[in-house]
Backbone bond lengths (Angstrom), bond angles and torsions (degrees), N, CA, C in turn:
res aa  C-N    CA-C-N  psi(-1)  N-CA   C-N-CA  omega(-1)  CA-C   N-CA-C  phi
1 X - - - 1.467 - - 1.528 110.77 -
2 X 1.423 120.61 -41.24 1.483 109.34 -177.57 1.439 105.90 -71.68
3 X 1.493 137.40 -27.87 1.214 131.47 -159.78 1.367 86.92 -77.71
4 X 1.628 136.82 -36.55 1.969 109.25 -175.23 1.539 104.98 -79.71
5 X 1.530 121.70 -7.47 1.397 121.80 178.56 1.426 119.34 -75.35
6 X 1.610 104.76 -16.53 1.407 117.69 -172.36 1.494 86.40 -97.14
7 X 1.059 126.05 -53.48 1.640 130.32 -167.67 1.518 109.91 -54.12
8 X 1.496 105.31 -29.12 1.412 110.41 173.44 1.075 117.41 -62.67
9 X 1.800 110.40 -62.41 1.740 125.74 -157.58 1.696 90.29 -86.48
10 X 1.429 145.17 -4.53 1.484 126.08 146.86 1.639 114.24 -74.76
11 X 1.309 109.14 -29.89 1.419 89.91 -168.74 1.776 112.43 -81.36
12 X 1.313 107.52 -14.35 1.756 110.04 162.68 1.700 112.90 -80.36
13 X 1.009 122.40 -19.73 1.542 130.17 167.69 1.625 110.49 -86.06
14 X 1.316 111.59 -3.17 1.834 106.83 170.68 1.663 96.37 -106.60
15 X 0.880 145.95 15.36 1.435 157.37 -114.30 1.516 105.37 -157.53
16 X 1.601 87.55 -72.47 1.601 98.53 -178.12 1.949 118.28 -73.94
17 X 1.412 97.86 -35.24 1.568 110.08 168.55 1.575 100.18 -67.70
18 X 0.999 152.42 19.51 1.092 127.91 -155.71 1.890 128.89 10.13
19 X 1.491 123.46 65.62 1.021 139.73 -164.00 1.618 94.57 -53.94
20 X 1.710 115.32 135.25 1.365 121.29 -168.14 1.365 106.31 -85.40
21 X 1.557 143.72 -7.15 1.484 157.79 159.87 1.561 95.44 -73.47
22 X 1.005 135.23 -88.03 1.415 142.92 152.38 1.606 122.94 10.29
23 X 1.447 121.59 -81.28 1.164 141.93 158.30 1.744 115.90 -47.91
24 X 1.302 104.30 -29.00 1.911 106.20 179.92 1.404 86.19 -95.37
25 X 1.096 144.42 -24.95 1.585 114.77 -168.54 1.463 89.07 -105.67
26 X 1.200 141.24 5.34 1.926 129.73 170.44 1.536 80.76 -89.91
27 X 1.061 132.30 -78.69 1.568 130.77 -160.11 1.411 106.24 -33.98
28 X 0.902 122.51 -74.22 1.888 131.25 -178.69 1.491 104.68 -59.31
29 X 1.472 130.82 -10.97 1.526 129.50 159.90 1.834 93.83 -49.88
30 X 1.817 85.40 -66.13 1.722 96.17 -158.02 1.398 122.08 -54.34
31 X 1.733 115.81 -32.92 0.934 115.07 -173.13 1.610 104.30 -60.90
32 X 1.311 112.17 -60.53 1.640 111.81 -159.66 1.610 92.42 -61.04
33 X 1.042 141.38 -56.19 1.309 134.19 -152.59 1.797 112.63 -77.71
34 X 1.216 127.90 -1.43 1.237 140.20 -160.99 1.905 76.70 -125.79
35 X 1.199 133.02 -68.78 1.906 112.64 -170.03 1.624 91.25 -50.08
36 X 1.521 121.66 -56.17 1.616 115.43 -147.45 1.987 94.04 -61.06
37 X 1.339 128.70 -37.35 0.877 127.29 -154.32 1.993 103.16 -75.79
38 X 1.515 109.74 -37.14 1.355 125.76 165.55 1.750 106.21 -42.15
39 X 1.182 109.56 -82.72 1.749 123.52 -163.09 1.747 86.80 -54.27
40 X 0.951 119.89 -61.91 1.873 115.14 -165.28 1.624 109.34 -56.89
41 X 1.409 114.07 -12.88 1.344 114.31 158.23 1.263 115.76 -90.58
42 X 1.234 105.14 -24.50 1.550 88.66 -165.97 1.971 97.39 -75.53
43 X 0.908 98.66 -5.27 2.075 88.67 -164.05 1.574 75.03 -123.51
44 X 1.497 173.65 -49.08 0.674 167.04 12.67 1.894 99.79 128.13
45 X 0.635 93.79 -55.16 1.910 104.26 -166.45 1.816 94.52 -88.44
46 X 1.175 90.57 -43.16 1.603 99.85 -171.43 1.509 111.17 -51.27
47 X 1.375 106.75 -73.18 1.606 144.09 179.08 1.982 86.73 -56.54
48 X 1.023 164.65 -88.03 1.189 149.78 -164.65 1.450 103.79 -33.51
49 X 1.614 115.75 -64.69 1.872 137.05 -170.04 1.741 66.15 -30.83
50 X 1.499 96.70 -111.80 1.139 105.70 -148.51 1.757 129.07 -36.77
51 X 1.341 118.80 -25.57 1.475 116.82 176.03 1.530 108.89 -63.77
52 X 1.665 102.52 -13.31 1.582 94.11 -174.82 1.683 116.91 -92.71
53 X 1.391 106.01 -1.64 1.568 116.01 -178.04 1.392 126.73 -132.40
54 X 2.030 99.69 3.08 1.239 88.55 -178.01 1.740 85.34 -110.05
55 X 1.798 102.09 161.66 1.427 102.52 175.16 1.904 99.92 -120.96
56 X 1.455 111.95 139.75 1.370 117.93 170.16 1.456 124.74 164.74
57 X 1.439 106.35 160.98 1.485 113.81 -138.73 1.727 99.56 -52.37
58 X 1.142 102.87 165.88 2.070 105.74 -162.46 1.272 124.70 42.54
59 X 1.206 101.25 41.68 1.853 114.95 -177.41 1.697 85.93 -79.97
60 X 1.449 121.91 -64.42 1.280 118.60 -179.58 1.257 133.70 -52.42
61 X 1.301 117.92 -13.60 1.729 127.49 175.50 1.468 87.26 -102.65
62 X 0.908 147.22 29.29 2.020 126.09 -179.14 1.953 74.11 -135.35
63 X 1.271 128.68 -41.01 1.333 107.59 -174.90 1.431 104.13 -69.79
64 X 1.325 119.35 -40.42 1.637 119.52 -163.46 1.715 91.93 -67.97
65 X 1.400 142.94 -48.16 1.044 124.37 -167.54 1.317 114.50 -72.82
66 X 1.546 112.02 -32.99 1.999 130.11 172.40 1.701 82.07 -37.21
67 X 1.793 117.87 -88.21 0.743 103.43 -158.79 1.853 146.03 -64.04
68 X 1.680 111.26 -29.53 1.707 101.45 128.02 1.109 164.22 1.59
69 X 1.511 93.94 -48.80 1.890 125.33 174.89 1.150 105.70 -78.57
70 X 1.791 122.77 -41.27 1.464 120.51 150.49 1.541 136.23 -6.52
71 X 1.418 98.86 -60.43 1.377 122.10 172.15 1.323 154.75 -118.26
72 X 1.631 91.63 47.39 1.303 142.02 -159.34 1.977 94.07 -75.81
73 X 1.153 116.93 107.37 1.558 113.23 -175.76 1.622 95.72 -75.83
74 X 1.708 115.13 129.87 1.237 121.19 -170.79 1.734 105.63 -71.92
75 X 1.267 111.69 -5.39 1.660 89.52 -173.16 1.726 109.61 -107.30
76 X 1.584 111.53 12.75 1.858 131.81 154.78 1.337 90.89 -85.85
77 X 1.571 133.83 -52.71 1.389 106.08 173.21 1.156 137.87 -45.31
78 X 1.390 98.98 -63.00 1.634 123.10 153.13 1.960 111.28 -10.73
79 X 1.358 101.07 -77.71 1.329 105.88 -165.53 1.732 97.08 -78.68
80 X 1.359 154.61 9.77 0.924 117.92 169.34 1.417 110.12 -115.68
81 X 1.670 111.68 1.68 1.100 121.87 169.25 1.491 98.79 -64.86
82 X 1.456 112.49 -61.50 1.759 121.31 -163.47 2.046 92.51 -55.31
83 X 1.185 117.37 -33.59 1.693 84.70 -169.02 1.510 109.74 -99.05
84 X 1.529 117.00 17.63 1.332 137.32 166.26 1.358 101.00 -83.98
85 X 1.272 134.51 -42.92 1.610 131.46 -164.87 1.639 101.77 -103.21
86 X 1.659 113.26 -42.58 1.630 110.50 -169.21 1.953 105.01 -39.68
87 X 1.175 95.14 159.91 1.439 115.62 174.69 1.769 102.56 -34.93
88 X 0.863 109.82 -53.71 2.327 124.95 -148.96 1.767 83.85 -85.25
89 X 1.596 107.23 -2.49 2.225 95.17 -173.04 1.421 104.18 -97.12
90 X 0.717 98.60 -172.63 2.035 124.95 -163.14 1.426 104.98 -73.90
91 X 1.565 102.85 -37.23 1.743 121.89 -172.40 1.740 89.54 -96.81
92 X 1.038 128.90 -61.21 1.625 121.47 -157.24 1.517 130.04 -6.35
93 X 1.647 109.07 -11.76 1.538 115.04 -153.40 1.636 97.58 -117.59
94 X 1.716 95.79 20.97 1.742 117.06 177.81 1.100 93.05 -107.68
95 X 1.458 141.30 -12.57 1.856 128.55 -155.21 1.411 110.60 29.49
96 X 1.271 134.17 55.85 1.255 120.93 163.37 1.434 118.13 -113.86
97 X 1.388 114.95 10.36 1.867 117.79 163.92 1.739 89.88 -50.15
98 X 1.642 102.95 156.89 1.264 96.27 165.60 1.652 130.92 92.73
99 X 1.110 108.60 -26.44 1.778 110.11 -157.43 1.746 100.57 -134.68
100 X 1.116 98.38 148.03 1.590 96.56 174.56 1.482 136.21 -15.77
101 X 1.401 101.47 -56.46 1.554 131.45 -166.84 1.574 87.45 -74.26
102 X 1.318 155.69 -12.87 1.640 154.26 -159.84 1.818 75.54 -112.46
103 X 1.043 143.78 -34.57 1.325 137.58 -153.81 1.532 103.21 -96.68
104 X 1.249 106.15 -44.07 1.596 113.91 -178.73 1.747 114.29 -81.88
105 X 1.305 100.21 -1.36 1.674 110.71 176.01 1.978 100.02 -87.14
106 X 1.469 88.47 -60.62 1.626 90.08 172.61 2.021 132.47 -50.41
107 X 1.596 89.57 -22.75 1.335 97.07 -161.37 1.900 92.42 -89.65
108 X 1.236 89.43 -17.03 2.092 86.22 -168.16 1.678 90.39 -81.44
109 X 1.886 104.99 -44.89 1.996 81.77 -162.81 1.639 105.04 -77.56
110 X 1.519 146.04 29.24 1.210 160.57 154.71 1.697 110.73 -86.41
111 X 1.084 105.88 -47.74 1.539 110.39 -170.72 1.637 115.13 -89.61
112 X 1.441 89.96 -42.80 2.080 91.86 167.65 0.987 129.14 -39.12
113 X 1.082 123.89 -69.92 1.745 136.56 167.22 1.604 110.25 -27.15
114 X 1.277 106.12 -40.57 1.557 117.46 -161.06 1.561 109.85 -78.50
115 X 1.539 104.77 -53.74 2.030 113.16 155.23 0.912 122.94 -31.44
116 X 1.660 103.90 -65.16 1.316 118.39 -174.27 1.265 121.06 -60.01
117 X 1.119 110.91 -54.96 2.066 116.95 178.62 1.820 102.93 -47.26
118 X 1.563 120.26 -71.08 1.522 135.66 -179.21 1.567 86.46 -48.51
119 X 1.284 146.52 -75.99 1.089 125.65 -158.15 1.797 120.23 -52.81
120 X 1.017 117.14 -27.65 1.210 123.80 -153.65 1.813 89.99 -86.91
121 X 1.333 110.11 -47.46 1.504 125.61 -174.24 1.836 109.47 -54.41
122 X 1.403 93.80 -26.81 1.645 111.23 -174.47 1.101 114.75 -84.03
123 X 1.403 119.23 -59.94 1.460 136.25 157.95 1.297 132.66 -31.85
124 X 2.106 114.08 -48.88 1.223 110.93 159.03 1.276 136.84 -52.18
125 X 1.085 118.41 -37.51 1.447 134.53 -168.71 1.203 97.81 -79.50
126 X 1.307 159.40 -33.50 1.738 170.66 120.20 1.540 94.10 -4.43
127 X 1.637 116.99 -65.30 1.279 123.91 -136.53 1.611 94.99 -85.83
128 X 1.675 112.53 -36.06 1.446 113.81 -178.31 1.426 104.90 -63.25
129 X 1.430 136.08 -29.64 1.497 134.26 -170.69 1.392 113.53 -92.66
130 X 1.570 108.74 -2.24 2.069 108.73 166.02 1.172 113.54 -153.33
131 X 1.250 117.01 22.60 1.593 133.61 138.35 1.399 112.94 -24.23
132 X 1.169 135.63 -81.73 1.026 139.27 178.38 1.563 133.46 -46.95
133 X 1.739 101.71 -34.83 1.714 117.35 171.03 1.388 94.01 -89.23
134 X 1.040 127.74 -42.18 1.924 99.98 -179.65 1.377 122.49 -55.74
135 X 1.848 103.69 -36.00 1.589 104.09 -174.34 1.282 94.64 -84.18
136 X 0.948 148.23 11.52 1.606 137.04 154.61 1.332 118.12 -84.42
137 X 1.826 117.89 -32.65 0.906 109.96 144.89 1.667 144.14 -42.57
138 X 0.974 105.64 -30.38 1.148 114.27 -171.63 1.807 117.44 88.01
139 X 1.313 112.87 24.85 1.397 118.07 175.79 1.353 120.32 -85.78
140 X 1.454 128.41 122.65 1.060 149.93 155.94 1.971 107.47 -19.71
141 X 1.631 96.16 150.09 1.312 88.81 163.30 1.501 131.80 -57.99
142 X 1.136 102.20 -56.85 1.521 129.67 179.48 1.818 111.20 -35.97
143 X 1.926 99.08 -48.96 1.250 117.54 169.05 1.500 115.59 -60.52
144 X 1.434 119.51 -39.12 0.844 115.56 -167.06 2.148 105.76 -79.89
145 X 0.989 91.31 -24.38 1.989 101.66 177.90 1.479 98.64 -55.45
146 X 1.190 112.19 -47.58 1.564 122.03 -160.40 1.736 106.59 -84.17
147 X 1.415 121.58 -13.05 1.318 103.42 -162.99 2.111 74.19 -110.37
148 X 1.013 132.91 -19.09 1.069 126.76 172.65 1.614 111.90 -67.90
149 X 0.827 112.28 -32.91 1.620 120.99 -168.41 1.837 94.52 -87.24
150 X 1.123 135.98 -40.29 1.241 137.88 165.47 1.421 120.31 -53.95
151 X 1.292 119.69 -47.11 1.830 162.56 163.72 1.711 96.98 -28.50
152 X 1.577 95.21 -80.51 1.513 107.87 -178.18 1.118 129.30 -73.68
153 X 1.748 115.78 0.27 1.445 112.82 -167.97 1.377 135.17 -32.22
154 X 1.158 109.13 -33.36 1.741 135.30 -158.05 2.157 93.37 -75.76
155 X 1.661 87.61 -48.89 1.625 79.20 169.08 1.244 125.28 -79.05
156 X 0.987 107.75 -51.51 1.844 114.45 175.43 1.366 107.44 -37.74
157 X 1.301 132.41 -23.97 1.392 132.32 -158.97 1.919 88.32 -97.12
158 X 1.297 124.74 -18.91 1.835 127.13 175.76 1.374 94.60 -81.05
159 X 1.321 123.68 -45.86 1.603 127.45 -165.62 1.746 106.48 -77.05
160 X 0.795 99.97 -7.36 1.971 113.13 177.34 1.400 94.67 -95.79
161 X 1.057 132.74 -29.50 1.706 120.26 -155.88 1.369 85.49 -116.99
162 X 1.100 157.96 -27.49 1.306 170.03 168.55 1.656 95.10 -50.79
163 X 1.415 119.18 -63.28 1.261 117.02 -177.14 1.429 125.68 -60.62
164 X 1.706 102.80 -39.85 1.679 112.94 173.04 1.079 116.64 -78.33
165 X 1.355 129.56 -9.12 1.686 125.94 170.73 1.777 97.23 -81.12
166 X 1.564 118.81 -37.92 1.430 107.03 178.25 1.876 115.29 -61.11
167 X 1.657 103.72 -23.20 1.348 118.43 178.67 1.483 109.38 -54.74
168 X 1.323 101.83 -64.87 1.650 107.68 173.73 1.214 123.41 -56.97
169 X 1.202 122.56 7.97 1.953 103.15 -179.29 1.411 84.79 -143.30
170 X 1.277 133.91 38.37 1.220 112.22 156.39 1.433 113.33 -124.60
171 X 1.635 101.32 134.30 1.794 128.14 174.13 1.071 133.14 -122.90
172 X 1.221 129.12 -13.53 1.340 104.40 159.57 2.078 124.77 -79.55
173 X 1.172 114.09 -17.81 1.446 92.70 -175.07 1.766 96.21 -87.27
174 X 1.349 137.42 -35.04 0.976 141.24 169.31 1.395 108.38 -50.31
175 X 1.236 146.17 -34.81 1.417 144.92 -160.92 2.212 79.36 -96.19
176 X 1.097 117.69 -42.62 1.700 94.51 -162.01 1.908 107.34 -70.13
177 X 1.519 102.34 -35.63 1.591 102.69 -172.78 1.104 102.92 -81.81
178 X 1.535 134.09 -33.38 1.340 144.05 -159.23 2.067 98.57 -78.62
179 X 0.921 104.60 -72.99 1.236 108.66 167.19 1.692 97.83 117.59
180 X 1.207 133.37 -1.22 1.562 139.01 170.44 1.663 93.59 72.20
181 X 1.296 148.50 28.96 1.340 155.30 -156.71 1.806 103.73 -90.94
182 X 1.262 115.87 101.46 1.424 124.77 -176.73 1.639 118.16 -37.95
183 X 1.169 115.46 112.87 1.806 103.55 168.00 1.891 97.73 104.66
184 X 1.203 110.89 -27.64 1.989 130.94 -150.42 1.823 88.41 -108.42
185 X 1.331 100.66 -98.44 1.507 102.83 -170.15 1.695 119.81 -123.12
186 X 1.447 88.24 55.11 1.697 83.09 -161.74 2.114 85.99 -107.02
187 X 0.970 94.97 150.37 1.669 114.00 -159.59 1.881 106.63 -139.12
188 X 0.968 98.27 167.22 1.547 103.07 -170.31 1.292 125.11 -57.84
189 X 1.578 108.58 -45.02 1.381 128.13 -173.23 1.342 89.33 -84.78
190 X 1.273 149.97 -69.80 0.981 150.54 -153.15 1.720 125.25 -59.74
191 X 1.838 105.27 -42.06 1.364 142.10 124.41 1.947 104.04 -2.65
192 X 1.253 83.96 -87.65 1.908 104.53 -169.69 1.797 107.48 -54.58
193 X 1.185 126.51 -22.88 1.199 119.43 -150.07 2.003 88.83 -111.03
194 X 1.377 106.16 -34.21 1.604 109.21 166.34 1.425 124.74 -82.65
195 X 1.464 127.41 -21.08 1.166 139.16 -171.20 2.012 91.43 -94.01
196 X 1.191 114.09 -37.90 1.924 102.98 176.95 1.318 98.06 -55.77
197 X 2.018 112.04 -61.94 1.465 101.46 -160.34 1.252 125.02 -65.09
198 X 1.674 126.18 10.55 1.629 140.12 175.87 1.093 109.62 -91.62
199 X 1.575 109.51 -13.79 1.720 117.39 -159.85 1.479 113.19 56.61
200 X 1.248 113.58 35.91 1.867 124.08 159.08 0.957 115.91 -79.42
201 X 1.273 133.20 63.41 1.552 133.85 -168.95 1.244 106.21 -59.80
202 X 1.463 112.93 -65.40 1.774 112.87 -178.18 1.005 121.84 -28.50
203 X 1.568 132.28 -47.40 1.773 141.71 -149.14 1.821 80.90 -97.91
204 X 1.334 109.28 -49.16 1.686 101.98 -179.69 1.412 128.09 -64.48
205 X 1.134 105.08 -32.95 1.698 112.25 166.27 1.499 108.90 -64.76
206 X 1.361 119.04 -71.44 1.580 129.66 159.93 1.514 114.03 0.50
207 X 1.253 97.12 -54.95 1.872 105.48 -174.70 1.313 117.02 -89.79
208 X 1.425 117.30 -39.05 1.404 105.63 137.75 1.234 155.91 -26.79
209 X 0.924 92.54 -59.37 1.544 111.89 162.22 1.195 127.86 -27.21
210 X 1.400 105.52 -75.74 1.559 147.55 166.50 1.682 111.03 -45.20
211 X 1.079 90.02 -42.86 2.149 105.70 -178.33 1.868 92.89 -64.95
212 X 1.129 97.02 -69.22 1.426 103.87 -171.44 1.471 111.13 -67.38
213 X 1.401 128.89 -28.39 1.776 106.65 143.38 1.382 131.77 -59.93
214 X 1.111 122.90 -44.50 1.686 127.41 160.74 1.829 118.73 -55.62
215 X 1.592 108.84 -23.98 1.476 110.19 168.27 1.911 104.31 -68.27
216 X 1.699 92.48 -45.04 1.743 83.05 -170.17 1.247 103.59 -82.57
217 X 1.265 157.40 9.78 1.367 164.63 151.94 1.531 110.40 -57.43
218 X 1.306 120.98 -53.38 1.512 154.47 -177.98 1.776 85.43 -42.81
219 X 1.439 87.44 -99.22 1.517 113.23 -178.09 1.475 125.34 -49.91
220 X 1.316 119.75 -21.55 1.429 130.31 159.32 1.496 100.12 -55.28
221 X 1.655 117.14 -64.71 1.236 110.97 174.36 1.630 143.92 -52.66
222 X 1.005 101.81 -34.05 1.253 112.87 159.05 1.472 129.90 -69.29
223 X 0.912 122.35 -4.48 1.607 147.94 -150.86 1.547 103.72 -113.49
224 X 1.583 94.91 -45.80 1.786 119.52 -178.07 1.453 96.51 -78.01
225 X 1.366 127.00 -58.87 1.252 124.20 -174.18 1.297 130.54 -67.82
226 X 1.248 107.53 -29.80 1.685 124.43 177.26 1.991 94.75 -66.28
227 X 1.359 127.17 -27.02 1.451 122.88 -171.44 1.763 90.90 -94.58
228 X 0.652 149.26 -47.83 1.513 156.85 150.25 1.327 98.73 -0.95
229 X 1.843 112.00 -88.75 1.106 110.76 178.49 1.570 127.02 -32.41
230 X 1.428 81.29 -54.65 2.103 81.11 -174.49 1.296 104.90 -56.16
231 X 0.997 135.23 -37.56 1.186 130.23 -178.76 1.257 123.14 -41.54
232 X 1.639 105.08 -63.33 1.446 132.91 173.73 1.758 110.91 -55.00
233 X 1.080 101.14 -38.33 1.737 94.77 179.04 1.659 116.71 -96.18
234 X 1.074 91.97 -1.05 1.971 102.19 171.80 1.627 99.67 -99.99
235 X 1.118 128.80 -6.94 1.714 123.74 -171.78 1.489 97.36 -90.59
């Protein structure tokens, strides 16, 4: 019992010092998970807009697989990223097994699917209630993606944070391309799951910690924004 009491009161004293192992593996959390979370919107938000306004043949097999992609187990990502980048792959002659950018490849084709599907689900329901005044407008499809995506902002902005909280807790496909490599690609989750099996509790609690303040940060936000909306659509 005293050794998790000690494991406790060090891992709030690596915390409060801002511990320089500590602080480099939260920073390089954020970086990769804040680019992967960028690009998966950017094709992500897009690819929903439009699945939600355009109509045509295999619209229903591209949603059933959209939604599929959902539940994509990260460590098949993992491995088909690694034999896409390893030396013997198609990519290998990129050197990017190993390094951030192999991590932020894995983390976008995990999280895309996930934008994209919630966006599209968000969007329809928008698009079925002014469907009719846009095409009277005379607005284009394309127009119409964009004034929907403007429309829903308030949600799209839950379906963005929705995706980066899935960013943060995922380790296994990040631990296979990433390689858990100290100082290189070592990340929070990835961090926590090598620092238990050393019996480093402190540095592992530490990051914990921190995960689960950035989880309630996440969801605080969303929480805030989801009352926003109502707001906005009751005014």
């Amino acid at each position: 019992m005293s050794d998790i009491t000690d494991a406790i009161v060090n891992a709030f004293y690596l915390i409060i010092t801002a511990d320089r192992d500590l602080v480099e593996i939260v920073i390089l959390s954020l970086q990769v998970n804040l680019l992967a979370i960028f690009i998966s919107c950017a094709i992500g938000l897009s690819l929903g807009a439009l699945l939600a306004v355009y109509r045509f043949r295999g619209r229903t097999i591209t949603l059933i697989a959209l939604s599929a992609l959902m539940g994509l187990p990260p460590v098949v990502v993992g491995l088909i990223v690694y034999m896409f980048l390893s030396n013997s792959g198609p990519l290998g002659v990129l050197g990017l097994l190993y390094t951030p950018t192999a991590m932020v490849i894995a983390q976008v084709i995990l999280i895309t699917p996930i934008i994209a599907a919630l966006t599209r689900q968000t969007l329809e329901a928008i698009y079925e209630e002014y469907k009719e005044q846009l095409k009277s407008l005379g607005v284009g499809k394309l127009g119409m993606a964009a004034t929907l995506l403007w429309d829903g902002r308030y949600q799209l902005i839950t379906v963005i944070l929705v995706g980066f909280g899935r960013a943060l807790s995922e380790v296994g496909a990040v631990m296979i391309v990433g390689g858990n490599i100290n100082h290189v690609t070592r990340i929070m989750t990835t961090a926590i799951a090598l620092e238990t099996s050393k019996g480093n509790l402190s540095l592992a609690l530490g990051l914990g910690i921190i995960l689960i303040i950035l989880s309630f940060i996440v969801n605080g936000l969303v929480h805030a924004i989801n009352l926003t909306a109502e707001r906005y659509a009751y005014a």
